[in-house]
C-alpha positions as CSV (number, residue, x, y, z in Angstrom):
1,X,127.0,89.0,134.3
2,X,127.7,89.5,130.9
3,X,128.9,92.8,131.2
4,X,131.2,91.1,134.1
5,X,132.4,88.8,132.0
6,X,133.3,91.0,128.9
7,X,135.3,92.9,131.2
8,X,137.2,90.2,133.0
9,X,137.9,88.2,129.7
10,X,139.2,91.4,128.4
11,X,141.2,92.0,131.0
12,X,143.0,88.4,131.2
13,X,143.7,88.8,127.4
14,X,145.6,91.6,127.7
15,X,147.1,90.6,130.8
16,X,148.5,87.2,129.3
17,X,149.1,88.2,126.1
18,X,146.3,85.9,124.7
19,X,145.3,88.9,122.1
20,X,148.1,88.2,120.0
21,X,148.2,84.4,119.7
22,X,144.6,84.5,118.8
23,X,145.4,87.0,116.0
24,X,147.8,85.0,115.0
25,X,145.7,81.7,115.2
26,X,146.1,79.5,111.8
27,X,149.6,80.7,111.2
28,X,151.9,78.0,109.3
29,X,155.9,78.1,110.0
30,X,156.4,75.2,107.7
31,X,155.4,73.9,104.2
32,X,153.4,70.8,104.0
33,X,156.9,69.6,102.4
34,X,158.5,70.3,105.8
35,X,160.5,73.3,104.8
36,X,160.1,77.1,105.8
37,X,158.4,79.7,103.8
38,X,161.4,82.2,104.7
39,X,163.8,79.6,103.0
40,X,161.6,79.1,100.2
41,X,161.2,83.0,99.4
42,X,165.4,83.1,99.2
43,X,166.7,83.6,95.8
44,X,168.7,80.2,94.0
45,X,172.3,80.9,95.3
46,X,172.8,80.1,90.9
47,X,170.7,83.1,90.1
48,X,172.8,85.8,89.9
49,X,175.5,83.6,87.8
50,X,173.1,82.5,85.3
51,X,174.4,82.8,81.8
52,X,176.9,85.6,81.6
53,X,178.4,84.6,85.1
54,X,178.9,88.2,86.8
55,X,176.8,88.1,89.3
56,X,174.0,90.0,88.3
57,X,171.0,89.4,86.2
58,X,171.0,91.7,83.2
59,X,167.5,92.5,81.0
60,X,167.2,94.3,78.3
61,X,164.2,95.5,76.8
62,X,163.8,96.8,73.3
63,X,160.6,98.4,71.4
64,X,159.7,99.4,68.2
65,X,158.9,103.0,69.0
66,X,160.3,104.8,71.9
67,X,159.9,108.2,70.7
68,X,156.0,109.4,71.4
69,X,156.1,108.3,74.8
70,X,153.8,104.9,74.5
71,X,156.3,102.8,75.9
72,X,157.5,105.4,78.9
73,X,155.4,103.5,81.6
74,X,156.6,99.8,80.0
75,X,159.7,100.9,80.4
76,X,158.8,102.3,84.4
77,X,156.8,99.4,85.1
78,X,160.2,97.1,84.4
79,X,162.6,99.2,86.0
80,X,160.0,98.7,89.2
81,X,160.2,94.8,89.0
82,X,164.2,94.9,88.0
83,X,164.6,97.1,90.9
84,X,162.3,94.8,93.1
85,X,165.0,91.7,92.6
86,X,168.0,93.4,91.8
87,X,168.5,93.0,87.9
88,X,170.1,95.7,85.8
89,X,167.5,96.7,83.0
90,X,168.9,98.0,79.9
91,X,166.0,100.6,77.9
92,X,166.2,100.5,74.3
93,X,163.8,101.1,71.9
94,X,163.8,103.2,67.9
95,X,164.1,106.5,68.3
96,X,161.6,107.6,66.1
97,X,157.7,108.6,67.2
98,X,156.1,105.8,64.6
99,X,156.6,102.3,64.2
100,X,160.5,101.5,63.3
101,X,160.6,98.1,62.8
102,X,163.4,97.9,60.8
103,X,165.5,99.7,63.8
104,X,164.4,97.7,66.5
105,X,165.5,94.6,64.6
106,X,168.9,96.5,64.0
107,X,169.2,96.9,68.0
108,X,168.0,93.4,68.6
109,X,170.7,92.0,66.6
110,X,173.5,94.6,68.6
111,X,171.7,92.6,71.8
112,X,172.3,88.8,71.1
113,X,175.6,89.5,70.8
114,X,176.0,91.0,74.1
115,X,178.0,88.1,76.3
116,X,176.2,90.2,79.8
117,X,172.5,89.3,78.7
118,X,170.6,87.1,80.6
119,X,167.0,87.9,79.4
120,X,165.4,90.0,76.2
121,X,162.0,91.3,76.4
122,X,160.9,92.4,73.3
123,X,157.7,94.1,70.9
124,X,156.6,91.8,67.5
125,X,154.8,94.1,65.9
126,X,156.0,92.4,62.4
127,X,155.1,89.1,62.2
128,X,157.8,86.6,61.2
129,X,160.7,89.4,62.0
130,X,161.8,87.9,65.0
131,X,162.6,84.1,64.7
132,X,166.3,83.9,64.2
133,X,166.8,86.6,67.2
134,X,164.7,84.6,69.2
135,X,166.1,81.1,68.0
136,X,169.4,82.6,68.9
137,X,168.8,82.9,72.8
138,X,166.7,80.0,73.1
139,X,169.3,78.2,72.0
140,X,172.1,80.0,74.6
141,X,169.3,78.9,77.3
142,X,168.6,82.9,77.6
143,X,165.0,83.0,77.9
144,X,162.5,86.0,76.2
145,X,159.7,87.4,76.7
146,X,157.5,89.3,73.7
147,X,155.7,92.5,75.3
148,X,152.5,95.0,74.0
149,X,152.4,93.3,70.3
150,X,151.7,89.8,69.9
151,X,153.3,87.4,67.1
152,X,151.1,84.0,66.9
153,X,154.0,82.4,64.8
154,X,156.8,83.4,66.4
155,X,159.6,80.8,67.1
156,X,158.5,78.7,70.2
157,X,155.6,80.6,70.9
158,X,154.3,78.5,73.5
159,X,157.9,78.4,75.3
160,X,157.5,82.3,75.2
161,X,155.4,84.2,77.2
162,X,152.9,87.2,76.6
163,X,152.0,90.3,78.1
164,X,149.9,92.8,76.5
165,X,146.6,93.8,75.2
166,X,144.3,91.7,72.5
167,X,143.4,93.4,69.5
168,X,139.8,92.0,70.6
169,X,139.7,95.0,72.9
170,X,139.1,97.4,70.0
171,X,136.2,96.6,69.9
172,X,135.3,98.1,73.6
173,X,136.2,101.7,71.5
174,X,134.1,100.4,68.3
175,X,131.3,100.0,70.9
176,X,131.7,103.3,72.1
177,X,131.5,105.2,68.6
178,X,128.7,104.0,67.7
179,X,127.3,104.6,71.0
180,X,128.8,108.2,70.9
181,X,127.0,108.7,67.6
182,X,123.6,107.3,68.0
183,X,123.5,109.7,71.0
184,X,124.6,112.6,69.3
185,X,121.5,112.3,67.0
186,X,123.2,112.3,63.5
187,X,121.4,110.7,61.3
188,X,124.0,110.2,58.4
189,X,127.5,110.6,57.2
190,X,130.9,108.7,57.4
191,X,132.7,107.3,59.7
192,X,136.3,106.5,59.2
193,X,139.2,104.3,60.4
194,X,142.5,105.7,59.5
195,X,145.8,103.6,60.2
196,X,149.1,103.0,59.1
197,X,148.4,100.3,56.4
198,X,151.8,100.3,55.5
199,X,153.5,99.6,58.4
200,X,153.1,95.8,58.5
201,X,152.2,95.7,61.9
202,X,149.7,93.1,62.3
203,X,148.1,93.6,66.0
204,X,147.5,97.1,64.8
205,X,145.8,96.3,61.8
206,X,143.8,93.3,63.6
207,X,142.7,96.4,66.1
208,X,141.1,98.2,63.2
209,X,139.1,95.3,62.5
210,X,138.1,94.7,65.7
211,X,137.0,98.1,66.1
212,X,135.3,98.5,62.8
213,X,133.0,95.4,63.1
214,X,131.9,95.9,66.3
215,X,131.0,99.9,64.9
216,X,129.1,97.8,62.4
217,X,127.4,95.3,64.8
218,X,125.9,98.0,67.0
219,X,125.2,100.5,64.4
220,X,123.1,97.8,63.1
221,X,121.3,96.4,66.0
222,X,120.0,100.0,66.5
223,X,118.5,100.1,63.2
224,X,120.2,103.0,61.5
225,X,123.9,101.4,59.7
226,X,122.0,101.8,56.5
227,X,122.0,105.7,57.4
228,X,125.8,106.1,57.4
229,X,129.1,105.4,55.8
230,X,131.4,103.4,57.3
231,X,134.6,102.8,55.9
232,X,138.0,101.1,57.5
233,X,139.5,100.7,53.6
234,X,139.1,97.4,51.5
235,X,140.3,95.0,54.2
236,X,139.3,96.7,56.8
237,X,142.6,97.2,58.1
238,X,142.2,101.0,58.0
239,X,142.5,104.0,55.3
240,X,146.0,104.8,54.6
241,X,147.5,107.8,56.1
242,X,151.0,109.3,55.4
243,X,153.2,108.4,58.0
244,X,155.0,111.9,58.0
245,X,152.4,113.6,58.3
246,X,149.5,111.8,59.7
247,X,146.9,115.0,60.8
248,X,147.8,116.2,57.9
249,X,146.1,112.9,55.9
250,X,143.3,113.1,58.4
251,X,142.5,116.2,57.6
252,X,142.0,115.8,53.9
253,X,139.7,112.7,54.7
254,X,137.8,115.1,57.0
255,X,137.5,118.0,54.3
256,X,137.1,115.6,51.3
257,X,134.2,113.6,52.7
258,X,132.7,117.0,54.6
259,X,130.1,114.2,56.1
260,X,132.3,112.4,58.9
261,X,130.3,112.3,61.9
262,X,132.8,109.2,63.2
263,X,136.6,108.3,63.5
264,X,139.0,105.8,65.3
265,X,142.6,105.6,65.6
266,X,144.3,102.4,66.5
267,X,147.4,103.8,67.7
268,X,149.6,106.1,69.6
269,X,150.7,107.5,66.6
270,X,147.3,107.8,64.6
271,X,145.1,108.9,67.7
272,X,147.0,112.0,68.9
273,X,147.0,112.8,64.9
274,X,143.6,112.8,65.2
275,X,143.2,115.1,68.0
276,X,145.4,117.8,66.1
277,X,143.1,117.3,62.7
278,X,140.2,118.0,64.6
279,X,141.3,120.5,66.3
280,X,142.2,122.1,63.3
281,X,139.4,121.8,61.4
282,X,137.6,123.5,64.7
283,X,134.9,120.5,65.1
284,X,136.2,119.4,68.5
285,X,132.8,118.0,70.7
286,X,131.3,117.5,67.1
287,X,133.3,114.5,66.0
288,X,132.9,111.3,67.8
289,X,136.0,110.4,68.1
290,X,138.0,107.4,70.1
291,X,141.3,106.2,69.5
292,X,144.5,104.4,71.2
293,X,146.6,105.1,74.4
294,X,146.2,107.7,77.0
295,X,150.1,110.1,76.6
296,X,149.6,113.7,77.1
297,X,148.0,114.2,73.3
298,X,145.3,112.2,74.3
299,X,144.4,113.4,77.7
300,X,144.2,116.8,76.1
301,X,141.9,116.4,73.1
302,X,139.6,114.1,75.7
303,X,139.8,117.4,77.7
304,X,138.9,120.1,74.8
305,X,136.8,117.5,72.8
306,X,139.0,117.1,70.1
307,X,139.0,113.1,71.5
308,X,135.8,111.6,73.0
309,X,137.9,108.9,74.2
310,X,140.7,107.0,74.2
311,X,141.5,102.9,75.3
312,X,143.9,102.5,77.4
313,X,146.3,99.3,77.6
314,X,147.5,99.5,80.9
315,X,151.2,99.4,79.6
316,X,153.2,99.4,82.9
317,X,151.4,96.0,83.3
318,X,153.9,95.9,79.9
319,X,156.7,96.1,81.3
320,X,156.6,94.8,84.8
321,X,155.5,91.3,84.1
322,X,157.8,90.8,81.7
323,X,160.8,91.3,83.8
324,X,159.5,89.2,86.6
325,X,158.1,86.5,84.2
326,X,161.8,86.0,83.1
327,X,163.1,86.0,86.6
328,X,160.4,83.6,87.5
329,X,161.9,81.5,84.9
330,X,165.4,81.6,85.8
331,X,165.2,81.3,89.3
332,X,161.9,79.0,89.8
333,X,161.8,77.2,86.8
334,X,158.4,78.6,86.3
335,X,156.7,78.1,82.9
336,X,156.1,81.2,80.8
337,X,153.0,82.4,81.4
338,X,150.5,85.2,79.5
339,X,149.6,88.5,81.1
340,X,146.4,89.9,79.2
341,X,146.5,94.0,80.4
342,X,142.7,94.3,79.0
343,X,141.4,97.9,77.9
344,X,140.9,101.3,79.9
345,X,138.1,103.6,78.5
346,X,138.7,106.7,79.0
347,X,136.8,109.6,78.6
348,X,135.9,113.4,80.0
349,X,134.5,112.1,82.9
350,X,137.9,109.9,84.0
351,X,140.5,111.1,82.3
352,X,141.5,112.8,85.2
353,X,142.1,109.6,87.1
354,X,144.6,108.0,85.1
355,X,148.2,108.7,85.1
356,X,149.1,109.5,88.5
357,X,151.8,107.3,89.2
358,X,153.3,107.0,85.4
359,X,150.8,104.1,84.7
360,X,149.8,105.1,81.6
């Protein structure tokens, strides 16, 4: 009988077409609000007028290094999301492959004056740099969005949203060091924190921190920090390095000392630096040593052991919130909202798993 039934029941189904409408049991047409979810997906007929009137939505996006290849996947991830809802993107960034604050700011202020922009996304690596180009927009209704570094003070913060990485996620590569060196059996030496001291650039310097104490904290809570040196400068901000020529500073440090057993680069500029020092000085899979971003520097010293890892900040994340966070704004009203991208390890065993679709 049951076998019976199975078969007639299927049968009827398919017959009558019953199948389908039980898929599709539950289904709403209409909004509690009585309206449709087609109509309420449609774009604001104003949208494409907002601000500059033309019928398009214009971005533009601007960061403070766009010359070692960081910001490559920010800038994919938003030409995804502008492509997604139609909006021109504009790319700009300083040319150069370190921090260029002092660029950036000179493009920003080309931007405001632009009569076609309709949103800025933008990096604050400087703290307090930014208020009057901000205050500017904000006050053309022209909403902004910061991206990748993060300024607590800047002008209207919470009217501004956020998406990047917090400098608290250092300390997932700090972690790792220690780890990396407890494991390799040393039983003493130095372990360094080189960084752009100079550069005013706050999140980095808050990265080194991050990273250093939480080298500290598990270095300790195995019993052996006593045993080595560890040294991130007198504010723990980092040991200065000579921005033209960064391997070149890490390798004197390396040479100098002749005892480092340790070292972590907060940046994309100090990290592949690293992995050319140590190549040079022929210790690679001797130094344990992490750093910042995954570009094509990176993925090769993890490879050849000049890197034992890296942390990734998932920067497409970057750039593709951004652009949608301000259309969300314009066309839904939608408060600003903060997009944390957390941190990637990567190491020998994954590094071959990032990067295949420009992601990082």
């Amino acid at each position: 009988m049951k076998i019976l039934f199975g078969a007639i029941g299927a049968l009827a189904l398919l017959t009558t077409g019953i199948s389908g409408v039980l898929a599709q049991a539950g289904s709403l047409d209409k909004a509690v609000g009585g309206y449709t979810f087609e109509d309420a997906a449609k774009p604001s007929s104003d949208t494409a007028d907002f601000n500059s009137a033309d019928g398009k939505l214009t971005f533009a996006i601007v960061t403070h290094t766009a010359g070692n290849g960081f910001f490559d996947p920010v800038y994919t991830g938003a030409q995804v999301a502008a492509d997604a809802f139609g909006i021109n993107l504009i790319r700009l960034g300083s040319e150069a492959a370190v921090d260029d604050i002092p660029r950036e700011i000179e493009i920003l202020n080309q931007i405001i004056q632009d009569p076609t922009i309709d949103g800025l996304i933008l990096t604050t690596p400087q703290q307090g740099a930014y208020d009057d180009i901000v205050k500017t927009l904000l006050d053309k209704g022209i909403p902004v969005a910061t991206t990748n570094s993060f300024d607590p003070t800047i002008y209207n913060r919470n009217g501004i949203s956020h998406t990047g990485q917090s400098a608290s996620a250092a300390a997932i590569g700090g972690e790792a060091l220690a780890k990396c060196i407890i494991d390799s059996g040393k039983t003493g030496g130095s372990i360094i924190f080189p960084s752009q001291t100079t550069a005013g650039n706050v999140e980095v310097n808050e990265r080194v921190t991050f990273a250093f104490n939480a080298t500290v904290a598990a270095l300790d809570a195995a019993g052996v920090l006593g045993n080595f040196t560890v040294d991130a400068g007198p504010e723990n901000i980092g040991i200065p390095v000579n921005d033209n020529d960064i391997a070149g500073s890490i390798v004197t440090y390396l040479e100098s000392r002749g005892d480092v057993v340790g070292v972590f680069g907060p940046n994309g500029a100090v990290t592949p630096a690293i992995v050319d020092a140590v190549t040079q000085v022929g210790r690679q899979n001797d130094i344990c040593a992490f750093g910042y971003d995954l570009g094509p520097k990176q993925q090769e010293g993890i490879r050849t052991g000049a890197l034992t890892g890296a942390l990734g900040q998932q920067p497409f994340v970057q750039g593709f919130w951004p652009v949608m966070q301000l259309y969300l704004q314009i066309d839904r009203g939608i408060q600003a909202a903060n997009v944390d991208t957390r941190a990637q390890l990567v190491t020998k065993d994954t590094v071959d798993t990032v990067g295949k679709r420009f992601e990082n």
